[in-house]
Biotite code that builds the C-alpha atoms (Angstrom):
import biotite.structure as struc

atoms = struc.array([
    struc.Atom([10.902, -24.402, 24.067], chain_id="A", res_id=1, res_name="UNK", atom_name="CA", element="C"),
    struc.Atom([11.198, -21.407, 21.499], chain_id="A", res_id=2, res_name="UNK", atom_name="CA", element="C"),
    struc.Atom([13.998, -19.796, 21.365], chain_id="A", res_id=3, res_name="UNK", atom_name="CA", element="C"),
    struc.Atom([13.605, -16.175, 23.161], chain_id="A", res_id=4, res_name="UNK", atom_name="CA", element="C"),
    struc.Atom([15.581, -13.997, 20.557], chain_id="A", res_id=5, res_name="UNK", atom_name="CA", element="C"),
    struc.Atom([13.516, -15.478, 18.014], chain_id="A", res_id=6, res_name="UNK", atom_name="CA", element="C"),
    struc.Atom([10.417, -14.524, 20.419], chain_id="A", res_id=7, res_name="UNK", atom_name="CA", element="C"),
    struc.Atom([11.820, -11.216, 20.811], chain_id="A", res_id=8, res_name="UNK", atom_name="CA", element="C"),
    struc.Atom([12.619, -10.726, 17.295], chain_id="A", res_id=9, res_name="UNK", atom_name="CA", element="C"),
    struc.Atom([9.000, -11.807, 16.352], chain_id="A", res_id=10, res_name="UNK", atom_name="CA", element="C"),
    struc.Atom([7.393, -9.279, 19.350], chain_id="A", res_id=11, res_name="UNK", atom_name="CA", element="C"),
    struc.Atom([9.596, -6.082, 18.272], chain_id="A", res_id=12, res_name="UNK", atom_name="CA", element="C"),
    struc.Atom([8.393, -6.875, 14.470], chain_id="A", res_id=13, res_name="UNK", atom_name="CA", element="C"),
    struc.Atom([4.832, -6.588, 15.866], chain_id="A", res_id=14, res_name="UNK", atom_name="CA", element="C"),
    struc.Atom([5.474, -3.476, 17.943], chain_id="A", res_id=15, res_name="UNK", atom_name="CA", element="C"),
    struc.Atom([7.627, -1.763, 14.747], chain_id="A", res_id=16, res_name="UNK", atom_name="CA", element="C"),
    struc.Atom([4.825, -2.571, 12.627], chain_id="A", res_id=17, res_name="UNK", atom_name="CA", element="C"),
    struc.Atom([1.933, -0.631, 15.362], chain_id="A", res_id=18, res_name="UNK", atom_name="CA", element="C"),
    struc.Atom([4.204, 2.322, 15.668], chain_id="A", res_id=19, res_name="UNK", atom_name="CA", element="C"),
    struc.Atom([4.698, 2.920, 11.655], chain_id="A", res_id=20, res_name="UNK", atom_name="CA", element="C"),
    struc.Atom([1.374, 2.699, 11.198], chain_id="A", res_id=21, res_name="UNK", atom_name="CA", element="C"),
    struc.Atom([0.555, 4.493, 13.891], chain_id="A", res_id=22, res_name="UNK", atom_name="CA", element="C"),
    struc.Atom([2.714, 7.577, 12.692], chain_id="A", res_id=23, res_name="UNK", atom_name="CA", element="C"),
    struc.Atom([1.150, 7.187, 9.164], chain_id="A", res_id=24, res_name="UNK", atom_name="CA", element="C"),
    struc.Atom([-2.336, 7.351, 10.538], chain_id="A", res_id=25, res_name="UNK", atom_name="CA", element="C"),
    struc.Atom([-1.368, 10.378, 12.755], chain_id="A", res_id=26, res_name="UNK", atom_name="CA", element="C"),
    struc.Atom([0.158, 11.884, 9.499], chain_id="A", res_id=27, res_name="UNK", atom_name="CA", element="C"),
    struc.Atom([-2.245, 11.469, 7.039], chain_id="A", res_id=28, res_name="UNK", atom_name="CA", element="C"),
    struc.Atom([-5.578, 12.139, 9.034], chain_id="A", res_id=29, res_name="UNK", atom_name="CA", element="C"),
    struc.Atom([-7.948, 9.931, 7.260], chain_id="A", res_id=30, res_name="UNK", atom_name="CA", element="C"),
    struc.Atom([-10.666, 11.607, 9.656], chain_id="A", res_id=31, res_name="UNK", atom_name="CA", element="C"),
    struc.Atom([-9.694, 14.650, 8.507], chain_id="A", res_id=32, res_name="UNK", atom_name="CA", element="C"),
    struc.Atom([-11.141, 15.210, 4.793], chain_id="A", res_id=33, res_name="UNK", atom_name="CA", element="C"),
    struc.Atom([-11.252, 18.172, 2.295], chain_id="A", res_id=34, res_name="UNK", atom_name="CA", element="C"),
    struc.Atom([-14.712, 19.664, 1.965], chain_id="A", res_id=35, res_name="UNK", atom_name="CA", element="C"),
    struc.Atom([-13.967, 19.936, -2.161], chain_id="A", res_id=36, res_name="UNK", atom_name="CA", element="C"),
    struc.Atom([-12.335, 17.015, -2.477], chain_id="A", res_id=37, res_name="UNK", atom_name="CA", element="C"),
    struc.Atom([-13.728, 14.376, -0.555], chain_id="A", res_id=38, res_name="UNK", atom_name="CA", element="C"),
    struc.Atom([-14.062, 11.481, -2.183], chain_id="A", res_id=39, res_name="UNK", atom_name="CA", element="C"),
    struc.Atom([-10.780, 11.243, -4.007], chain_id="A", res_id=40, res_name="UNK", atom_name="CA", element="C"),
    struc.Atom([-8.929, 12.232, -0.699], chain_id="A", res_id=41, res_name="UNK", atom_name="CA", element="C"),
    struc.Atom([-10.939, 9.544, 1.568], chain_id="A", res_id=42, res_name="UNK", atom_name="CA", element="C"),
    struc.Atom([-9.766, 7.123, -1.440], chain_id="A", res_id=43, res_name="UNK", atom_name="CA", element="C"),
    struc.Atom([-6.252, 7.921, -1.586], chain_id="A", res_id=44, res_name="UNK", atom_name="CA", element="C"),
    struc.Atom([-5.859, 8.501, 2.525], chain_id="A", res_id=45, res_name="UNK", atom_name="CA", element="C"),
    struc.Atom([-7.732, 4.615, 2.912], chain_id="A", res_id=46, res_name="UNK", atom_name="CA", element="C"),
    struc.Atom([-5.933, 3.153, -0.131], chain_id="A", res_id=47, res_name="UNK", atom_name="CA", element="C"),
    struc.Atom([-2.586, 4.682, 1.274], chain_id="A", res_id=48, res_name="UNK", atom_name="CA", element="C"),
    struc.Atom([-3.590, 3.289, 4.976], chain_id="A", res_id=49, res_name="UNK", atom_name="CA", element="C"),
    struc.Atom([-4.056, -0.414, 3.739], chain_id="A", res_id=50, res_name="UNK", atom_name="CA", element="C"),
    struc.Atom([-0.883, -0.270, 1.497], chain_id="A", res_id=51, res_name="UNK", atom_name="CA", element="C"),
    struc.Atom([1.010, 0.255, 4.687], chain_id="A", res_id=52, res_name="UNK", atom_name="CA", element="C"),
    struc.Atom([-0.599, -2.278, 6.153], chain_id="A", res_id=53, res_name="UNK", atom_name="CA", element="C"),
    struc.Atom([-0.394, -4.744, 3.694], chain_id="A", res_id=54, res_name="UNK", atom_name="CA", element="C"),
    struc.Atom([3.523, -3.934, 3.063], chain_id="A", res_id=55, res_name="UNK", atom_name="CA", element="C"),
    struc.Atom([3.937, -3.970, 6.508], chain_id="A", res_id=56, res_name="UNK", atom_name="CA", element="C"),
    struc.Atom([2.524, -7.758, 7.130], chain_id="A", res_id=57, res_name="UNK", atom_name="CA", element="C"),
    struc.Atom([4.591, -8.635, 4.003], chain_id="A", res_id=58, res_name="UNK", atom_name="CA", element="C"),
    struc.Atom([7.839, -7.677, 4.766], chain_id="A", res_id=59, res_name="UNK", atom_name="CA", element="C"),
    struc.Atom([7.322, -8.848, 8.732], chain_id="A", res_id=60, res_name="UNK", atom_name="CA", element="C"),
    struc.Atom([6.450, -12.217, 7.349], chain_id="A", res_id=61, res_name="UNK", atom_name="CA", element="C"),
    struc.Atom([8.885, -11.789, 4.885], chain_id="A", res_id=62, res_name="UNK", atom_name="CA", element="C"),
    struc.Atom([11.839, -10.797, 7.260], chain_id="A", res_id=63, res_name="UNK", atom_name="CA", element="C"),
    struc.Atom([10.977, -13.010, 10.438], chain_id="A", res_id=64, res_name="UNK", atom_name="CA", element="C"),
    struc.Atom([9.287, -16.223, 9.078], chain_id="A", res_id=65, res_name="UNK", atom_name="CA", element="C"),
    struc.Atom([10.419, -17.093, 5.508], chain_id="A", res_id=66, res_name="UNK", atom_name="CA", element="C"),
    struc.Atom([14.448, -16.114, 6.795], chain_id="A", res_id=67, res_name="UNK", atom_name="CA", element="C"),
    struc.Atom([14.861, -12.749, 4.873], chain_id="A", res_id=68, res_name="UNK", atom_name="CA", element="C"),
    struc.Atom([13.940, -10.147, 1.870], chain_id="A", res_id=69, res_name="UNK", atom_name="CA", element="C"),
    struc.Atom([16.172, -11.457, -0.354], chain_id="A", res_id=70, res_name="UNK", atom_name="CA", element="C"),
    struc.Atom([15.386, -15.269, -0.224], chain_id="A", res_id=71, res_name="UNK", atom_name="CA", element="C"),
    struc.Atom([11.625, -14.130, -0.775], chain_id="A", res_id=72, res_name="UNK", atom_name="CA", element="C"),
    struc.Atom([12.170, -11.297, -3.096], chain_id="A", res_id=73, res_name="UNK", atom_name="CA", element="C"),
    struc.Atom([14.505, -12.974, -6.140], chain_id="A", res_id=74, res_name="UNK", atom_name="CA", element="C"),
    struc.Atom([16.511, -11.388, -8.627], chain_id="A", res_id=75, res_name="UNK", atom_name="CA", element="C"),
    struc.Atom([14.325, -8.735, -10.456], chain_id="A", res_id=76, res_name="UNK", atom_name="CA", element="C"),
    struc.Atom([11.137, -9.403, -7.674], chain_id="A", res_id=77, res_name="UNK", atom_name="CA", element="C"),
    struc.Atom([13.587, -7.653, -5.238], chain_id="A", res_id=78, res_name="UNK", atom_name="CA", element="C"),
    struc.Atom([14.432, -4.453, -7.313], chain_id="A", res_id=79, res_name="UNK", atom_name="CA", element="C"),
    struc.Atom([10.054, -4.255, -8.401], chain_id="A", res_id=80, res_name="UNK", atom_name="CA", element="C"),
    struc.Atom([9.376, -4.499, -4.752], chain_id="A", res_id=81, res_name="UNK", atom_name="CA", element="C"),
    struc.Atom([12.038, -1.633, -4.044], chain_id="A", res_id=82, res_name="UNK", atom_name="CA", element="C"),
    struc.Atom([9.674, 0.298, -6.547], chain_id="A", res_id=83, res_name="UNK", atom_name="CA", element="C"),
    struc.Atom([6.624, -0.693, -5.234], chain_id="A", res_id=84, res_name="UNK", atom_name="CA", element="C"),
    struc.Atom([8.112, 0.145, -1.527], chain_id="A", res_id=85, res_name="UNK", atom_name="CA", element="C"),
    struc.Atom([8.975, 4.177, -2.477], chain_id="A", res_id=86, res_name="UNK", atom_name="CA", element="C"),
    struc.Atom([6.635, 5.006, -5.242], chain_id="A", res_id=87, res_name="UNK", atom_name="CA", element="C"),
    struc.Atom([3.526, 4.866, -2.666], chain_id="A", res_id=88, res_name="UNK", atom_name="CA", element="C"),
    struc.Atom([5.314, 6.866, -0.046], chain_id="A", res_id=89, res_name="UNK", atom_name="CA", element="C"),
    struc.Atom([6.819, 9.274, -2.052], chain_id="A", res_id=90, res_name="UNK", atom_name="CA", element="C"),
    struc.Atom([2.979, 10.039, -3.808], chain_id="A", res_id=91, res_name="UNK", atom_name="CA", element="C"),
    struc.Atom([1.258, 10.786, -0.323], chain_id="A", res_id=92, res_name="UNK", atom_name="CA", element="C"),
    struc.Atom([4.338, 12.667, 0.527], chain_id="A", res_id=93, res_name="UNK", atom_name="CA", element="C"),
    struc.Atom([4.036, 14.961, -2.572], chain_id="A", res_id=94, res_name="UNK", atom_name="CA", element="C"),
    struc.Atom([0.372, 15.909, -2.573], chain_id="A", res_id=95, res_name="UNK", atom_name="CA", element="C"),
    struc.Atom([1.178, 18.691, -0.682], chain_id="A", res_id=96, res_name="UNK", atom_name="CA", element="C"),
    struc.Atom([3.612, 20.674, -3.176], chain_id="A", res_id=97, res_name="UNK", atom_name="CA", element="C"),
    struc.Atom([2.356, 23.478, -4.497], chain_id="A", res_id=98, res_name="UNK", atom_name="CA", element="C"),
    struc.Atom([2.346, 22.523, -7.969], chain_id="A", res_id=99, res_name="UNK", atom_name="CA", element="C"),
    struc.Atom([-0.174, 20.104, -7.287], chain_id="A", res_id=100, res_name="UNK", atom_name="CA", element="C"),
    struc.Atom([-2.988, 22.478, -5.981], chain_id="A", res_id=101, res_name="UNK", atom_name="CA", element="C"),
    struc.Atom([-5.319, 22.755, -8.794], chain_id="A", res_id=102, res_name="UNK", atom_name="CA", element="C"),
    struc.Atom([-4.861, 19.008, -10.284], chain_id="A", res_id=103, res_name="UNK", atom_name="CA", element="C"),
    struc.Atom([-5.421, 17.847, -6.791], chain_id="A", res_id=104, res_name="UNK", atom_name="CA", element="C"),
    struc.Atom([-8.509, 15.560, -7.511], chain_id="A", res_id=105, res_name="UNK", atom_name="CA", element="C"),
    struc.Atom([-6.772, 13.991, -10.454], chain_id="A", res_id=106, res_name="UNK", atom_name="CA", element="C"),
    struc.Atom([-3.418, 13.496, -8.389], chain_id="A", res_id=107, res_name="UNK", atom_name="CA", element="C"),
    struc.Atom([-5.449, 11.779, -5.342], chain_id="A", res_id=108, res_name="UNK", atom_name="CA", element="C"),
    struc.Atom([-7.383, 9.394, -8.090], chain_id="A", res_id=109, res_name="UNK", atom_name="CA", element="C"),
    struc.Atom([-4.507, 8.475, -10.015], chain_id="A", res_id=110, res_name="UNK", atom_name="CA", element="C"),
    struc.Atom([-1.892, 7.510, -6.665], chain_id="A", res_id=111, res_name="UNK", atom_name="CA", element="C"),
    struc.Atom([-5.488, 5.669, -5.244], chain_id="A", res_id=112, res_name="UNK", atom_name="CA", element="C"),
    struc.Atom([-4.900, 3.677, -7.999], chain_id="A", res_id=113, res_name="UNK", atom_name="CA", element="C"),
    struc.Atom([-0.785, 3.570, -7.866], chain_id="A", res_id=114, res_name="UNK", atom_name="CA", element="C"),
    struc.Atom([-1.573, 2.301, -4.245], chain_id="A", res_id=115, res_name="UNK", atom_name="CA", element="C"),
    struc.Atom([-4.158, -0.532, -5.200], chain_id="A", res_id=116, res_name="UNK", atom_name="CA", element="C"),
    struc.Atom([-1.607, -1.634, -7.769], chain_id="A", res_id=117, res_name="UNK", atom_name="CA", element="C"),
    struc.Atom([1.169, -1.725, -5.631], chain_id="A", res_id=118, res_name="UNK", atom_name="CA", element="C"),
    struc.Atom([-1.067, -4.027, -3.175], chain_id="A", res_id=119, res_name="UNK", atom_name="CA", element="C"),
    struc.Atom([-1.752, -6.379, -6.084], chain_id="A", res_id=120, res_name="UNK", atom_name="CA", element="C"),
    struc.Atom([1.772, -6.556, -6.956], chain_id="A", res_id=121, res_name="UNK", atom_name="CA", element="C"),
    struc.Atom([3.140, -7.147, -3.420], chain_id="A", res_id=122, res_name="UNK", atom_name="CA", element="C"),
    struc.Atom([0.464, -9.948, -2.708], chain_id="A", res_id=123, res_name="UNK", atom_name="CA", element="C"),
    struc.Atom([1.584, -11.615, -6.127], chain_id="A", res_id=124, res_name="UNK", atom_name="CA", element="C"),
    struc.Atom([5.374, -11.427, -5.461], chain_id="A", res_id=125, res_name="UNK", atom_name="CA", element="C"),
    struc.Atom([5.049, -12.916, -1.832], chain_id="A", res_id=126, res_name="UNK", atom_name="CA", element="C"),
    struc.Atom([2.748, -15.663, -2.998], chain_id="A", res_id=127, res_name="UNK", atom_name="CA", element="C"),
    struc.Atom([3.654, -16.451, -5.837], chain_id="A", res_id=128, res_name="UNK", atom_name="CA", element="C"),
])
């Protein structure tokens, strides 16, 4: 028989994982897109989405099944993945700031491809 904090631990990481995605999705409103801009914003919004995702998976898997971040995540893997944790976040955060306005397009295109980068790197420090 499993043991039922382990069970618990592995149910909460599940329902922690719905509920930050959940707020992510209700903050970013992928189904909400800019008339001018709609390409680059669907781009950034989806690439942002399935970052999360991705990061989320990782770290449950990470935290729960291999026994922690830091037995995963080695030396300097642990300090990259610290990068590739904030730098995402802090991107889709900053898109709204004003001095961003007119570069807007640019901005979305070049954190799209921060965010498919960061997925790459993630996937090749957890398997690797």
């Amino acid at each position: 028989m499993a043991n039922f904090n382990a069970i618990l631990n592995h149910i909460l990481g599940i329902v922690f994982i719905i509920i930050v995605f959940s707020l992510a999705y209700a903050y970013l409103k992928p189904h909400q897109l800019h008339k001018r801009r709609l390409i680059s914003t669907l781009l950034l919004k989806a690439s942002y989405l399935l970052y999360l995702l991705i990061l989320l998976v990782i770290v449950y898997l990470s935290a729960l099944v291999e026994g922690g971040l830091e037995k995963v995540f080695v030396g300097v893997e642990f300090f990259a993945f610290l990068i590739v944790l904030f730098v995402p976040t802090i991107g889709v955060f900053a898109r709204k700031l004003g001095q961003f306005a007119k570069k807007r397009e640019g901005y979305n295109y070049f954190f799209t491809i921060i965010n498919v980068l960061s997925i790459v790197s993630i996937l090749v420090m957890y398997f690797i």
